[in-house]
C-alpha positions in Angstrom: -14.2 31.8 -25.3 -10.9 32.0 -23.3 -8.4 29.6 -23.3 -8.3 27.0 -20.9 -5.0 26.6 -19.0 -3.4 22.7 -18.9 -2.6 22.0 -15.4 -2.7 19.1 -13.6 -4.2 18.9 -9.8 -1.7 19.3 -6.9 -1.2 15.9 -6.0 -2.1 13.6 -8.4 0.0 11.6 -10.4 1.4 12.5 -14.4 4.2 10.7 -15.1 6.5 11.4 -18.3 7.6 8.3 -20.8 10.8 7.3 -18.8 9.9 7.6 -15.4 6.5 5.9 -16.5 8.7 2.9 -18.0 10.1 2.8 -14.6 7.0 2.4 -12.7 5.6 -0.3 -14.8 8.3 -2.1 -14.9 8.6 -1.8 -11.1 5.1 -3.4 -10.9 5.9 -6.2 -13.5 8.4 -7.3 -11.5 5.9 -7.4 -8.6 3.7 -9.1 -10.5 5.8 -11.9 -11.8 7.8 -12.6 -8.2 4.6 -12.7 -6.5 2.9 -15.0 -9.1 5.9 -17.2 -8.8 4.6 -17.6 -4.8 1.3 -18.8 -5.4 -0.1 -15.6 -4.7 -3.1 -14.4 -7.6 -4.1 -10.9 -9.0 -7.0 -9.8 -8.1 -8.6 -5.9 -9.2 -11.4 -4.5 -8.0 -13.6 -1.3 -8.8 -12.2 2.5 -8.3 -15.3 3.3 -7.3 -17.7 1.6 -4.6 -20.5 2.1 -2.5 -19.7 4.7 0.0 -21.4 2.3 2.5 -19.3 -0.4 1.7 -16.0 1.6 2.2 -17.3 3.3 5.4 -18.7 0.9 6.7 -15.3 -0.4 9.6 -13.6 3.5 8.8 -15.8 6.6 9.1 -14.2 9.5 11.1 -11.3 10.5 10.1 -11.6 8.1 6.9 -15.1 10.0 5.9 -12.8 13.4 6.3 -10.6 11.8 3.9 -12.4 9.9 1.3 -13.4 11.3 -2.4 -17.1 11.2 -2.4 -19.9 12.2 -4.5 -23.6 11.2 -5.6 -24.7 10.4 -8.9 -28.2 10.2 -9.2 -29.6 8.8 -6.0 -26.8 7.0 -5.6 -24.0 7.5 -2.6 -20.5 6.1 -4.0 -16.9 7.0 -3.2 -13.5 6.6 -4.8 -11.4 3.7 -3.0 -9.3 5.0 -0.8 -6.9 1.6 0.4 -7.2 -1.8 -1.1 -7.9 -3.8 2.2 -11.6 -3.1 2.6 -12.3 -3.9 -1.0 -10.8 -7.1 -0.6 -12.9 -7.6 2.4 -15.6 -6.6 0.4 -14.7 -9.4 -2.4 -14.1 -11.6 -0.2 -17.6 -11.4 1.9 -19.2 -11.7 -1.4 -17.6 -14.4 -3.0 -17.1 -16.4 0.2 -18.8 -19.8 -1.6 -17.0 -19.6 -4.5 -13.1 -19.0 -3.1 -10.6 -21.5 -2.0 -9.0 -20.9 0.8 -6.5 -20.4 1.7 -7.0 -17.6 -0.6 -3.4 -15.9 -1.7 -3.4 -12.5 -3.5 -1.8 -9.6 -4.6 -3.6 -6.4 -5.7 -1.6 -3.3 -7.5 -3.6 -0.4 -7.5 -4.5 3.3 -7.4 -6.4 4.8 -4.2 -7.1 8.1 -3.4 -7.5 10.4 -0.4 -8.9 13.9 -0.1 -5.7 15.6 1.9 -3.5 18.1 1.5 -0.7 17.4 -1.0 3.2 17.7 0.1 6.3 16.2 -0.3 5.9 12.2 0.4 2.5 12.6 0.2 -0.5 12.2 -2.8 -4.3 12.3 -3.4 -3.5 10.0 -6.0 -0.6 7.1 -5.6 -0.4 3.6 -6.5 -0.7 0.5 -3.4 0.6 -3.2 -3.3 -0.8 -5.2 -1.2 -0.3 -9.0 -0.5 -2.5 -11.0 1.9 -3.1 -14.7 2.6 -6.5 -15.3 3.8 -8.4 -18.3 5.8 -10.8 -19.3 6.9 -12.2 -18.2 10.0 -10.3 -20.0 12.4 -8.7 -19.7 16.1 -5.2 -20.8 14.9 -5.5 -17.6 12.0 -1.2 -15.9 11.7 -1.7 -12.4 11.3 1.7 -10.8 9.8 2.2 -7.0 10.4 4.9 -4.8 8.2 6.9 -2.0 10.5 7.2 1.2 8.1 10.7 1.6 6.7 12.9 4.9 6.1 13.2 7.1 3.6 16.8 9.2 2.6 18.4 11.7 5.0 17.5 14.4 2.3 13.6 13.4 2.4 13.6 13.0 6.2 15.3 16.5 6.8 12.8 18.3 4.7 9.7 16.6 6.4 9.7 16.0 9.9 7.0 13.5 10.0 9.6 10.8 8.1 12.5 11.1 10.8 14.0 8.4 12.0 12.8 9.0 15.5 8.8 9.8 14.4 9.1 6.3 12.4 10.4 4.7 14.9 7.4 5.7 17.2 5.3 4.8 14.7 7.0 0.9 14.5 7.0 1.2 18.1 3.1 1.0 18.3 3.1 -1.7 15.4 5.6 -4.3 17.0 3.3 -3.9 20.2 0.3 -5.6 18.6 2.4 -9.0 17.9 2.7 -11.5 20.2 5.6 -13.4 18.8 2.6 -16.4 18.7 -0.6 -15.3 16.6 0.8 -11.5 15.4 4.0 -11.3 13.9 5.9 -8.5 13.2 8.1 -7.9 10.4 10.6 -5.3 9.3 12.2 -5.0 5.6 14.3 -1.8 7.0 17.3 -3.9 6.3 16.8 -4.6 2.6 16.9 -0.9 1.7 18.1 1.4 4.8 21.3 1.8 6.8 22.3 1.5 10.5 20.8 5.2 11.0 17.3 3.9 9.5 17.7 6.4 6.4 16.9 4.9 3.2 20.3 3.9 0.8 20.7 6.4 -2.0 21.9 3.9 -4.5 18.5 2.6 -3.7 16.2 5.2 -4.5 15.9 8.6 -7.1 13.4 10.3 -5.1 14.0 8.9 -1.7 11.3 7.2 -0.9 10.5 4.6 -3.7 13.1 1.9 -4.1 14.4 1.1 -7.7 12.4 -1.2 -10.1 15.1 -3.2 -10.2 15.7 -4.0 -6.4 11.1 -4.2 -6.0 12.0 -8.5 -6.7 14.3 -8.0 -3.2 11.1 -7.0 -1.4 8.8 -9.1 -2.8 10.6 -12.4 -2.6 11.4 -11.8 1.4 7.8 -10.9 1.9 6.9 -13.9 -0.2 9.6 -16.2 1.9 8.8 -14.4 5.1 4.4 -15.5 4.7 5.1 -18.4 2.9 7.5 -20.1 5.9 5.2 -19.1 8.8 7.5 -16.6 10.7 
């Protein structure tokens, strides 16, 4: 019997014991600020009923999505956080109070090619405040902030001028009334819209120490209205 050769899949995440320590402490600190805002954790399964995950996506979502059958069953491997929290939501409606505040850390994954910036395997954060249906509802939307000058030159897709396009199309859906928009770019990037390097090691993620900064002026930012 040959050997078989250890290797991990392009694109999926193996940290080693430092950088790993990093990480979690990173999402501790999450955790705690959050919690300190009202705001709950919630997990939910890796794995769901393709139906249920496809069911607002399909097309270039179904391209994307890790899916498989086991027995005569159609599941998939989540692929955001957002529509199993719908999904939570829809099926403990009765049995939530609302407003319903939480915060979800997770891995998702998504069936495209690996490169630089970008995995089939990563971790998400997501924080939502949810009502009841209502016509007064504040919908809050989050431009996309830089990354270095080293990442952006190597990757065209995270220039200044491609991410700006991209925030562009965001800050058009709010209506200074209903939809918000919101941009963290000045906790972490400079005038050019590159991300600080005393900010970051890889130039993308900030530090675990400066993940509170973000957290508390998303938590300040939803929790006074603006």
């Amino acid at each position: 019997m040959s050997k078989v050769q250890p290797r991990t899949l392009s694109g999926f995440m193996e940290l080693l014991p430092q950088p790993q320590q990093q990480m979690e402490r990173m999402m501790q600190i999450l955790r705690e600020t959050y919690s300190l805002y009202g705001f709950t954790p919630l997990d939910t399964p890796l794995i769901e009923a393709s139906e249920v995950l496809l069911a607002k996506g399909g097309g270039e979502t179904e391209k994307q999505i890790y899916r498989f059958t086991k027995g005569d069953t159609d599941l998939s491997l989540r692929f955001d956080l957002t529509v199993p929290l719908a999904k939570y939501v829809a099926l403990h409606y009765a049995e939530l109070s609302f407003p319903f505040r939480r915060f979800q850390i997770g891995k998702v994954y998504r069936g495209e090619r690996a490169q630089r910036g970008r995995f089939r395997e990563f971790y998400q954060e997501d924080i939502d405040t949810l009502k009841r249906l209502q016509p007064d509802a504040t919908i809050y939307l989050l431009k996309v902030y830089g990354v270095s000058c080293s990442v952006a030159e190597s990757a065209s897709y995270f220039s200044p001028q491609r991410l700006q396009e991209v925030n562009d199309g965001i800050a058009g859906l709010a209506d200074g009334k209903k939809v918000h928009c919101l941009d963290a770019s000045h906790l972490y990037c400079d005038d050019e819209g590159y991300m600080k390097e005393e900010y970051t090691s890889d130039g993308v993620h900030p530090y675990a120490k400066d993940a509170a900064l973000f957290a508390q002026w998303l938590c300040q930012q939803i929790s006074g209205g603006r």
